[in-house]
MDAnalysis code that builds the backbone (N, CA, C; Angstrom):
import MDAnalysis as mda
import numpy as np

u = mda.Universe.empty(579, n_residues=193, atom_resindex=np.repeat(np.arange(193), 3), trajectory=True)
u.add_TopologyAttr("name", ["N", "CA", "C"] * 193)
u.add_TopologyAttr("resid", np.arange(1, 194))
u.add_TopologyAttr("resname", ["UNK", "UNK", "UNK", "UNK", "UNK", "UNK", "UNK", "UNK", "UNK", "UNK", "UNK", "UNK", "UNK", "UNK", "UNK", "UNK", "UNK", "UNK", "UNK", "UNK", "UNK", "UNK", "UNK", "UNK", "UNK", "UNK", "UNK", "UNK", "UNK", "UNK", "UNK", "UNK", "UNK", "UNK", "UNK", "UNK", "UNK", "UNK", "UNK", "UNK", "UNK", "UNK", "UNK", "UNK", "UNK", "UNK", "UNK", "UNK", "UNK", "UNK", "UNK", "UNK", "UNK", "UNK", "UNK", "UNK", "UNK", "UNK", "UNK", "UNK", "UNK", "UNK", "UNK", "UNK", "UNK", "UNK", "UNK", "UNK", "UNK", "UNK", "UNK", "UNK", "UNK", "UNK", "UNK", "UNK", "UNK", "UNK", "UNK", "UNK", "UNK", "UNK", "UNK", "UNK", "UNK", "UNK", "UNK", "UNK", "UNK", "UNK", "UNK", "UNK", "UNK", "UNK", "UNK", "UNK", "UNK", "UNK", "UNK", "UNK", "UNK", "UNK", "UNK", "UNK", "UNK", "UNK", "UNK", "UNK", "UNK", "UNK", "UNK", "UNK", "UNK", "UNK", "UNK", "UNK", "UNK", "UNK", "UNK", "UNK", "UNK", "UNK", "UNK", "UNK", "UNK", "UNK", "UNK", "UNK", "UNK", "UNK", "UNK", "UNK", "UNK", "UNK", "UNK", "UNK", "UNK", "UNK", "UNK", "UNK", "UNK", "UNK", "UNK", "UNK", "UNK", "UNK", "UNK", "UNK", "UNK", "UNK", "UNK", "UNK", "UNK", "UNK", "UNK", "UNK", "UNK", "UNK", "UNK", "UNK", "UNK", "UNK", "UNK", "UNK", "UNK", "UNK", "UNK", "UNK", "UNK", "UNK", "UNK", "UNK", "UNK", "UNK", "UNK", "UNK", "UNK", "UNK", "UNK", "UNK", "UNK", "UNK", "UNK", "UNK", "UNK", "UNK", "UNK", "UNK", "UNK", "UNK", "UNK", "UNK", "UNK"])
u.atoms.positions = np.array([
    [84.812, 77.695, 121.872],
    [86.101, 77.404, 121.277],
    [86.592, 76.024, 121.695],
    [86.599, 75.521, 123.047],
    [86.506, 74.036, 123.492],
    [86.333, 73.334, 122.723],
    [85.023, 73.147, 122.642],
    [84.437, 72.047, 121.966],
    [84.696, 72.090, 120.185],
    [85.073, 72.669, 119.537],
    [85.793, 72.923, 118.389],
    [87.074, 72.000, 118.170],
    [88.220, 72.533, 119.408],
    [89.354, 71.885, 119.725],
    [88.984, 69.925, 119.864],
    [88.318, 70.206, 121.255],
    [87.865, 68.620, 121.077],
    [87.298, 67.780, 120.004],
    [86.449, 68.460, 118.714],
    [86.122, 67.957, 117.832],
    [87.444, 67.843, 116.689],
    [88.399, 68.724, 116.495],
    [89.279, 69.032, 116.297],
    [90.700, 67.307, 116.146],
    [90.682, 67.311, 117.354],
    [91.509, 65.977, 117.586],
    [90.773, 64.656, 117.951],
    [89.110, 65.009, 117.691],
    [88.811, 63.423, 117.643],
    [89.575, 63.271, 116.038],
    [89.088, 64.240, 115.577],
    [89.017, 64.021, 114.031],
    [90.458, 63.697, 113.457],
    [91.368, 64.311, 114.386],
    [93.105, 64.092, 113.765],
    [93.193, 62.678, 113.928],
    [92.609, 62.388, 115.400],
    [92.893, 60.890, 116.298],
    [92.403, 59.536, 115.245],
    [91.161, 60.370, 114.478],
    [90.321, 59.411, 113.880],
    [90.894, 58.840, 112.099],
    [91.270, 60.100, 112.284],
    [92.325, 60.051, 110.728],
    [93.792, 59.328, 111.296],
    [94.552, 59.064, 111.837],
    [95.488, 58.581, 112.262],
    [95.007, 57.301, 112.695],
    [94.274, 56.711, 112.986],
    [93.491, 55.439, 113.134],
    [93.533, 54.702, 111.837],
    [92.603, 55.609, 110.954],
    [92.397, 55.152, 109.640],
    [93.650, 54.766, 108.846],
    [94.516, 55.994, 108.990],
    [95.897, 55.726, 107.901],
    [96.698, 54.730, 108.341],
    [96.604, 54.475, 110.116],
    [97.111, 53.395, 110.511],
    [96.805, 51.965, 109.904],
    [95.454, 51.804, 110.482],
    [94.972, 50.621, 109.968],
    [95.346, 50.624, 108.221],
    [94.923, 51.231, 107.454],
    [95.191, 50.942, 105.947],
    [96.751, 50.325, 105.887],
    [97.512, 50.967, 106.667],
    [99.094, 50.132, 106.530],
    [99.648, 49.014, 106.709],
    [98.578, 48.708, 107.578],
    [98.869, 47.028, 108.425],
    [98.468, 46.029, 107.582],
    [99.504, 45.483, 107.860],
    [99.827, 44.135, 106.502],
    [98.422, 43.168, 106.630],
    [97.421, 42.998, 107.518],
    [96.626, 41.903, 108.121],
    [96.159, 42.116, 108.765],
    [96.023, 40.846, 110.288],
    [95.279, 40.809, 111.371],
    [96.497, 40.036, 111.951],
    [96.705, 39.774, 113.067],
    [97.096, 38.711, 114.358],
    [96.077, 39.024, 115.200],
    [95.212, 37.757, 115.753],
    [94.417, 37.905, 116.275],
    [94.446, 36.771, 117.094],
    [94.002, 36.371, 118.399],
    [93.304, 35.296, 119.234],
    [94.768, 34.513, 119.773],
    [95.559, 35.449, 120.098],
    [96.742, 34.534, 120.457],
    [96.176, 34.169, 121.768],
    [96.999, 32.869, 122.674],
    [96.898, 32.069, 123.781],
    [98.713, 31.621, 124.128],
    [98.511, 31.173, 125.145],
    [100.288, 30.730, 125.836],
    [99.756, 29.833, 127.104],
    [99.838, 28.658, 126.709],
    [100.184, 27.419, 127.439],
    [100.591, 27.679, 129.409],
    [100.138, 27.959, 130.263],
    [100.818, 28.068, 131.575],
    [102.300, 27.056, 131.506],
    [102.766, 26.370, 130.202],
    [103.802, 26.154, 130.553],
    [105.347, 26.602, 129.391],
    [104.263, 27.741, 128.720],
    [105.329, 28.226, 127.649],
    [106.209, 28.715, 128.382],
    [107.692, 28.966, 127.900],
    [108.495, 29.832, 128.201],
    [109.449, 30.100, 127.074],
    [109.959, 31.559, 127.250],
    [110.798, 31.780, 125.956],
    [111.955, 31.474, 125.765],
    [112.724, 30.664, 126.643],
    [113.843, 30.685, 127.383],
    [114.005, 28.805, 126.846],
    [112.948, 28.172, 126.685],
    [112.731, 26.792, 126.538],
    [112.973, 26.792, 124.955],
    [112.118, 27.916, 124.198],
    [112.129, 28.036, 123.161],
    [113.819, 28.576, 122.368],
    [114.268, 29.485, 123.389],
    [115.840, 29.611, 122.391],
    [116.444, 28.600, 122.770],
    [116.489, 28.108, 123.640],
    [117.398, 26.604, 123.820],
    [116.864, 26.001, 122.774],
    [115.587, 25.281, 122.843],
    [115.567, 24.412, 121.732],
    [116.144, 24.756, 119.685],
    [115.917, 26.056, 119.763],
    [115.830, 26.595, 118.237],
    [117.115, 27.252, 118.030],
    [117.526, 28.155, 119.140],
    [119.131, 28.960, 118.327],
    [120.432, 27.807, 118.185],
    [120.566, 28.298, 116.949],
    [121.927, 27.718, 115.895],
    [121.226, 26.297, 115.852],
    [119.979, 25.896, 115.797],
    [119.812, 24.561, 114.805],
    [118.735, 24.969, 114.038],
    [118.091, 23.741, 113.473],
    [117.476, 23.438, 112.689],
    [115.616, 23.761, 113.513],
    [114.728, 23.834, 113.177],
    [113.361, 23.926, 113.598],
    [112.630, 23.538, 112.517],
    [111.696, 22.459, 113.060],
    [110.483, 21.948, 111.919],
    [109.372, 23.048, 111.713],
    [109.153, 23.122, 110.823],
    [107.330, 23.772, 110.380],
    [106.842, 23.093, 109.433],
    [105.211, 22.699, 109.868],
    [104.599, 21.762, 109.109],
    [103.707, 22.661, 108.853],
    [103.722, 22.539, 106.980],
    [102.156, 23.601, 106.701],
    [101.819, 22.784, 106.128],
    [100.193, 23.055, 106.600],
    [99.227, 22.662, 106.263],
    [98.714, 22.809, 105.737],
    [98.037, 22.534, 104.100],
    [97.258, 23.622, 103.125],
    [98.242, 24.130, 102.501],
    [97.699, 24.353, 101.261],
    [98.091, 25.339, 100.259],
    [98.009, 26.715, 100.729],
    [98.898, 27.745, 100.812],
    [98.350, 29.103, 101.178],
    [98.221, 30.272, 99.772],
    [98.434, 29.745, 99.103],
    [98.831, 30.344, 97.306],
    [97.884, 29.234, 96.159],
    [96.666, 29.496, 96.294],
    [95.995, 28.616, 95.215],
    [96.350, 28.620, 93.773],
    [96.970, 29.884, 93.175],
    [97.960, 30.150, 92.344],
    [99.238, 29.100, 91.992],
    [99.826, 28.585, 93.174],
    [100.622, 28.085, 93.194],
    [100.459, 26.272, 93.706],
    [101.350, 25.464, 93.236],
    [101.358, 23.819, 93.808],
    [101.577, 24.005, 95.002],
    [101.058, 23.160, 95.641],
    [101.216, 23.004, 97.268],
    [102.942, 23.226, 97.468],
    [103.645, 22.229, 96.332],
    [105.059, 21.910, 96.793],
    [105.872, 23.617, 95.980],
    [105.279, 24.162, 95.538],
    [105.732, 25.795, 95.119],
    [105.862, 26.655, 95.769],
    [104.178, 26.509, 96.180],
    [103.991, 27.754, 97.880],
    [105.292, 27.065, 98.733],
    [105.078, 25.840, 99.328],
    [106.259, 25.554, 100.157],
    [107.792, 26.309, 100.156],
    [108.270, 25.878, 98.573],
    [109.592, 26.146, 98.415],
    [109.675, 27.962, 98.494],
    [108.610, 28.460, 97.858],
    [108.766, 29.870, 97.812],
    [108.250, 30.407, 99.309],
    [107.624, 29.750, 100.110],
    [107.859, 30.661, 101.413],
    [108.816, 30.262, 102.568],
    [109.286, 28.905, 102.593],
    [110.354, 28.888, 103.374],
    [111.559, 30.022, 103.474],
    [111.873, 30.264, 102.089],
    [113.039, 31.796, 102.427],
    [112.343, 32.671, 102.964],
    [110.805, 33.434, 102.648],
    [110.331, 34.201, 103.295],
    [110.640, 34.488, 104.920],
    [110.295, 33.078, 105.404],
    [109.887, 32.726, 107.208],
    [111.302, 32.877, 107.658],
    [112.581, 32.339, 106.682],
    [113.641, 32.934, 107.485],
    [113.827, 33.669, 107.610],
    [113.506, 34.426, 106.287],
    [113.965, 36.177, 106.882],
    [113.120, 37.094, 107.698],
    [112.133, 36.124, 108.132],
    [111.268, 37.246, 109.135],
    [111.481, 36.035, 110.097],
    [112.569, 35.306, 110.600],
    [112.471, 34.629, 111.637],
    [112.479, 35.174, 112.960],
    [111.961, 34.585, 114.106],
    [112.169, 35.274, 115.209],
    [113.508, 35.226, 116.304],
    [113.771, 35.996, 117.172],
    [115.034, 36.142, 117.686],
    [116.016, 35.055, 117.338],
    [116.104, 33.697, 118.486],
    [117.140, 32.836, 117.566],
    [117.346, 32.530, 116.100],
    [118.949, 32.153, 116.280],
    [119.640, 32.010, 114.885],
    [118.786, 30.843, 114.267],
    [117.581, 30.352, 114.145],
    [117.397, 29.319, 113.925],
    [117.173, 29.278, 112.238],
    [117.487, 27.598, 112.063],
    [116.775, 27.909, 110.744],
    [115.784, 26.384, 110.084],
    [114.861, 27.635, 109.600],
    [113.440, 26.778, 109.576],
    [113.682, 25.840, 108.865],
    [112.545, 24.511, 108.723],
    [113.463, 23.485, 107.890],
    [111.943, 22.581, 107.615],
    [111.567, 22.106, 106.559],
    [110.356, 21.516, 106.605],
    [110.706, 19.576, 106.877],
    [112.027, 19.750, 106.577],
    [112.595, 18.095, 106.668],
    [111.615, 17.828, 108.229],
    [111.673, 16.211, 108.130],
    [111.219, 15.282, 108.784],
    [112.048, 14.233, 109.392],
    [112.805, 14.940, 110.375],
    [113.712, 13.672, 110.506],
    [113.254, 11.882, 110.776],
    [113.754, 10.879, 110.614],
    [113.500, 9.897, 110.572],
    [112.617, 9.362, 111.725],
    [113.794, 9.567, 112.964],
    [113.355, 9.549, 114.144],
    [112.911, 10.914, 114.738],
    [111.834, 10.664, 115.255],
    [111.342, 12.090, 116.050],
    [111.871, 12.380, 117.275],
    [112.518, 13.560, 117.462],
    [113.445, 13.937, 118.321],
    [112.221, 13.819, 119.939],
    [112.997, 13.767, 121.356],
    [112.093, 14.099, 122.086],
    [112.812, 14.963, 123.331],
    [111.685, 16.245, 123.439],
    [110.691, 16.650, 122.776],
    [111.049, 17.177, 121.551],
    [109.636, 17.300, 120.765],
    [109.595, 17.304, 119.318],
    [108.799, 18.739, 119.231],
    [109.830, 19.630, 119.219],
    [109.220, 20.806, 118.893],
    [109.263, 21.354, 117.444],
    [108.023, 22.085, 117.099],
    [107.921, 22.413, 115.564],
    [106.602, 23.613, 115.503],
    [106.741, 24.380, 114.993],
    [105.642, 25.158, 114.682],
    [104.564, 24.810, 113.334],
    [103.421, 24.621, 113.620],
    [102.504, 24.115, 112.552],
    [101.691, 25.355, 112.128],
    [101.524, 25.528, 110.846],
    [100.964, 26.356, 110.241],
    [99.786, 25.660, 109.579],
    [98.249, 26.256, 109.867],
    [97.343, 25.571, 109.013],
    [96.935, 26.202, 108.321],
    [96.586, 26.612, 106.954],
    [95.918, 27.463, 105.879],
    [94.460, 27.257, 105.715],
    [93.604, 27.738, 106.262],
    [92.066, 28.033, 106.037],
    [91.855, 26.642, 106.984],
    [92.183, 27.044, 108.069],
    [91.718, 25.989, 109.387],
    [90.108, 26.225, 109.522],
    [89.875, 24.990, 109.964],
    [88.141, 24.909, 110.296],
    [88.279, 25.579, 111.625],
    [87.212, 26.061, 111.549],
    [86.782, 27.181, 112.699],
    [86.589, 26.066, 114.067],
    [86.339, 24.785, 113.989],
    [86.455, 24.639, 115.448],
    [87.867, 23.444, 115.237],
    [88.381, 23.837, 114.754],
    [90.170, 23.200, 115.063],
    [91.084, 24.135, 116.222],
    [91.513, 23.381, 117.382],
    [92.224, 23.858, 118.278],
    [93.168, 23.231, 118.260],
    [94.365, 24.284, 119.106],
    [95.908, 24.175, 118.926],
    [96.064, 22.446, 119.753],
    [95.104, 21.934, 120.425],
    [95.401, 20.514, 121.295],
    [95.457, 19.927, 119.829],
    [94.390, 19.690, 119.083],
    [94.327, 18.646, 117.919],
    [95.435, 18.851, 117.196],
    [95.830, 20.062, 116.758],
    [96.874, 20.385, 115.985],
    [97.986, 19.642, 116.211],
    [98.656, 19.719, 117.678],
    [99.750, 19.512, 117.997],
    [99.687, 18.188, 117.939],
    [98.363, 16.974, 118.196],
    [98.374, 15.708, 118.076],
    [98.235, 15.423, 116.416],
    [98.423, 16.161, 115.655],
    [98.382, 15.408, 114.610],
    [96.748, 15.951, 113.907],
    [95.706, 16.203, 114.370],
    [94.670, 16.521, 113.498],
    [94.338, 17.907, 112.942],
    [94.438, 17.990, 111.932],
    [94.126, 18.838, 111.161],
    [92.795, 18.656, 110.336],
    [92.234, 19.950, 110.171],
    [91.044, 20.168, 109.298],
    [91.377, 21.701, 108.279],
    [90.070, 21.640, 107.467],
    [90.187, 23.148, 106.607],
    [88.717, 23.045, 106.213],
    [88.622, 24.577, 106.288],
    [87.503, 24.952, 105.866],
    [87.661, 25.293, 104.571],
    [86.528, 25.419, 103.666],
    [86.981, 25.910, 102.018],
    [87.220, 27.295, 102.076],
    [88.034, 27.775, 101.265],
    [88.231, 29.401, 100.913],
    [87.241, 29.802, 100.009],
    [86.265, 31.015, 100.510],
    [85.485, 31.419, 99.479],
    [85.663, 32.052, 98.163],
    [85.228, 31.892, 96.932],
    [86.099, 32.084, 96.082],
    [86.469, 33.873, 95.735],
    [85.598, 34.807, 97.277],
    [86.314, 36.137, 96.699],
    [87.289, 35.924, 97.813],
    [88.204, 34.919, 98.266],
    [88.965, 34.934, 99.406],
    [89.956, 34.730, 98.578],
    [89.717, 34.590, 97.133],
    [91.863, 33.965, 96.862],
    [92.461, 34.438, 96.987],
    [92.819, 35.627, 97.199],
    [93.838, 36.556, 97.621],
    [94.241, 36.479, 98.640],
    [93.673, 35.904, 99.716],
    [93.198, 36.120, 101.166],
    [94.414, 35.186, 102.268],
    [95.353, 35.190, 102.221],
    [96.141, 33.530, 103.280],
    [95.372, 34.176, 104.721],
    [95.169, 33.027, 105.235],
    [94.919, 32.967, 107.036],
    [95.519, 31.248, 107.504],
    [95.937, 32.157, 108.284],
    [97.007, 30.852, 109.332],
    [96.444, 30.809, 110.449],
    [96.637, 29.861, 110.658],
    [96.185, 29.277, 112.610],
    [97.599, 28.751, 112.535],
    [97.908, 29.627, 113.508],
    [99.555, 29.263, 114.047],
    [99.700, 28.946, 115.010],
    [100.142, 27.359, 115.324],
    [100.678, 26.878, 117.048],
    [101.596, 26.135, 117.167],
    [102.458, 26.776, 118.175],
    [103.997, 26.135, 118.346],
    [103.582, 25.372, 119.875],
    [104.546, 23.956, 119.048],
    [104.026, 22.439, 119.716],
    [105.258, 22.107, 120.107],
    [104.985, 21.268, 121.413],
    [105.912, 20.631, 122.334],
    [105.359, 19.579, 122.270],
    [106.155, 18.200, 121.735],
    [105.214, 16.855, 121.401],
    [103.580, 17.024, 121.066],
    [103.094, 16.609, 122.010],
    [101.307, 16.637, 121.785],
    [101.099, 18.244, 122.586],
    [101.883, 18.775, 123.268],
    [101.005, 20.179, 124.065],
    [101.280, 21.180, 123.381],
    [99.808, 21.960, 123.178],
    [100.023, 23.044, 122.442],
    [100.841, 24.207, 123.478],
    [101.997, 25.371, 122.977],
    [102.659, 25.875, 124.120],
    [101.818, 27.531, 123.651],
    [101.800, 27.714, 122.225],
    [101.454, 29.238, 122.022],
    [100.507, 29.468, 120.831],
    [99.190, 29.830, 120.639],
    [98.948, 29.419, 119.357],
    [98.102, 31.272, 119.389],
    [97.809, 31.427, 117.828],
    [97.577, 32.658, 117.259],
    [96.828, 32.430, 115.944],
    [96.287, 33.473, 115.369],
    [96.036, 33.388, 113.758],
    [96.331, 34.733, 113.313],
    [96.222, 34.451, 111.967],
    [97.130, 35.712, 111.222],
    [96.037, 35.483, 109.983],
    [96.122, 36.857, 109.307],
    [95.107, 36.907, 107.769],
    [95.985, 38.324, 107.085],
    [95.962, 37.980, 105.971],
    [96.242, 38.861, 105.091],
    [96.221, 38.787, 103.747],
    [95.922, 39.920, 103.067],
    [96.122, 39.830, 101.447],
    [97.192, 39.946, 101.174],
    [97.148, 39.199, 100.193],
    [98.684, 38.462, 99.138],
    [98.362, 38.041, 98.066],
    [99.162, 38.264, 96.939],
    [99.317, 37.260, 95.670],
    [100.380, 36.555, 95.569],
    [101.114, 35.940, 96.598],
    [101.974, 35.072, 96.474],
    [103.162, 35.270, 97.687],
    [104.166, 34.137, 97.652],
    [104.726, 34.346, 99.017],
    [105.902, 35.493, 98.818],
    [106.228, 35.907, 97.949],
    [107.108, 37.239, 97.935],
    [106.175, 38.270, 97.984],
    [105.090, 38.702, 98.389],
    [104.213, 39.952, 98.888],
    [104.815, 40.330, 99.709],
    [105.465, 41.125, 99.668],
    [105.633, 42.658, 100.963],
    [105.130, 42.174, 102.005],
    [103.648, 42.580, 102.024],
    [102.657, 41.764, 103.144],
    [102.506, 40.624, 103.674],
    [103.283, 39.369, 103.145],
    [103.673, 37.948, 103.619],
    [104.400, 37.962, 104.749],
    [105.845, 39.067, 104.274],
    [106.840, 39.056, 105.041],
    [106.391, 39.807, 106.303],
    [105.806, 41.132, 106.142],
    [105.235, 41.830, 107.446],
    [104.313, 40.812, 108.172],
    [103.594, 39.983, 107.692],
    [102.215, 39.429, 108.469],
    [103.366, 37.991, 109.453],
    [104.339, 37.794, 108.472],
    [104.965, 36.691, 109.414],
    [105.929, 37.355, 110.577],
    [106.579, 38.136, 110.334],
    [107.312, 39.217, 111.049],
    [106.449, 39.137, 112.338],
    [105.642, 39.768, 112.291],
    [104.701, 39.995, 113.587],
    [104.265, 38.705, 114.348],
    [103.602, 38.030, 112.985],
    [103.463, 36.433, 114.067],
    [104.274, 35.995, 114.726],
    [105.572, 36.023, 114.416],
    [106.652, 35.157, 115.214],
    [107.014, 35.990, 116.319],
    [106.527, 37.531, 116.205],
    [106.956, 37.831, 117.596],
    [106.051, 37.604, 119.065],
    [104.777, 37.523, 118.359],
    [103.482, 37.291, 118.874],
    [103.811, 35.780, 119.478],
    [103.757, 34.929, 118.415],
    [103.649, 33.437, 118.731],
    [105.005, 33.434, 120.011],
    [106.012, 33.583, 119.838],
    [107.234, 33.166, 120.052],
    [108.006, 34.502, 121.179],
    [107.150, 35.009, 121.818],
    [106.938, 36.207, 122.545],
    [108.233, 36.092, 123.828],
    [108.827, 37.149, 124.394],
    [109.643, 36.488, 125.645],
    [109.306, 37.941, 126.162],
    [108.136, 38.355, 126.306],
    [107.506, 39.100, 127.212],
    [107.054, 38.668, 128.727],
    [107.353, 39.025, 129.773],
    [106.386, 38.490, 131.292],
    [105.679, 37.770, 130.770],
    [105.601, 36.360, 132.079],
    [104.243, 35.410, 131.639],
    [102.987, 36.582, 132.499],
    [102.966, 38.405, 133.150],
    [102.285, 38.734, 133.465],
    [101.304, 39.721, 132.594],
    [100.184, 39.502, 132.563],
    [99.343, 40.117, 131.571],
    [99.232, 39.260, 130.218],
    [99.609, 38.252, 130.085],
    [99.476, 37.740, 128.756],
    [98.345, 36.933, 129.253],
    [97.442, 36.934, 127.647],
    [96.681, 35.904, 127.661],
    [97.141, 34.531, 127.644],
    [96.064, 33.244, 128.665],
    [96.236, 31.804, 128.666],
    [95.497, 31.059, 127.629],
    [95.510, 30.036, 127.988],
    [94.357, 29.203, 127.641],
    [93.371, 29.427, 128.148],
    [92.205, 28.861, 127.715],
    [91.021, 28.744, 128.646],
    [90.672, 28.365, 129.532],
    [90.944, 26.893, 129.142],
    [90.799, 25.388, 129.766],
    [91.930, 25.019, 130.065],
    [92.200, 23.923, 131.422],
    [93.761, 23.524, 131.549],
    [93.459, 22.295, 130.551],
    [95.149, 21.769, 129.991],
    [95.005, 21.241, 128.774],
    [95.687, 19.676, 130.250],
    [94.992, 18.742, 129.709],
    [95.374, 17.264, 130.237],
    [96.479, 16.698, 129.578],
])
């Protein structure tokens, strides 16, 4: 009779796995945090102003680069994270210092890291063409040139009002932008110079 039972609730455990996963908007995967992130640096800089995000890539091949833009900026506010902030793709003239901004890259090359990012280099790999549906972000929030928190995110979508846009950013920003203990979180690898 045991071993019935135990077969019993692998099988519930295993079905509750499954229905789980089918719900989840994506992936967040491979996050990292700077030994000098803090979350505390981050609401000072962002609640009740303005915050840059630079995307990179088209994430809506459907759509003009400058379309996707306009149509997911409302998205990202409303799944913004804790501070009142509000996202803003403007460029001010002069670059504030420090110059914090979160960069979003759309179909980043597989060996692009959050250091290059934050200095300015960007790459992309091509999207395969059963991927159009597909957005993936390499997400890293930058302090001048140092990368402080970086992550990636994937999910299916047909555009930036998907249900699933809003859930997949929801989560990133809590991920990226985390004010959990710096104990148990993953670092970097390497110390960054």
């Amino acid at each position: 009779m045991r071993p019935l039972i135990v077969r019993a609730s692998f099988l519930f455990a295993g079905a509750l796995c499954v229905a789980s996963c089918a719900a989840l908007p994506g992936s967040i995967g491979g996050t990292d945090y700077a030994p000098q992130y803090d979350f505390s640096e981050f609401y000072a800089a962002a609640n009740g102003k303005t915050f840059r995000v630079v995307l990179e890539g088209n994430p809506f091949l459907a759509l003009t680069q400058q379309e996707s833009q306009r149509r997911l900026l409302p998205v990202m506010q409303a799944n913004r994270p804790r501070p009142r902030l509000t996202f803003t793709y403007e460029v001010p003239s002069e670059l504030p210092r420090p110059d914090y901004r979160l960069v979003l890259v759309v179909d980043a090359a597989i060996d692009l890291t959050a250091s290059r990012v934050c200095a300015g280099e960007v790459r992309h790999q091509p999207r395969p063409a059963e991927d159009v549906g597909r957005l993936s972000v390499f997400a890293v929030y930058c302090r001048n040139d140092l990368a402080l928190s970086q992550s990636t995110a994937w999910t299916l979508a047909t555009g930036p009002e998907d249900p699933r846009v809003a859930r997949l950013l929801s989560q990133l920003f809590l991920v990226l932008f985390t004010d959990a203990p710096l104990l148990g979180r993953p670092r970097f690898a390497f110390p960054r110079f």
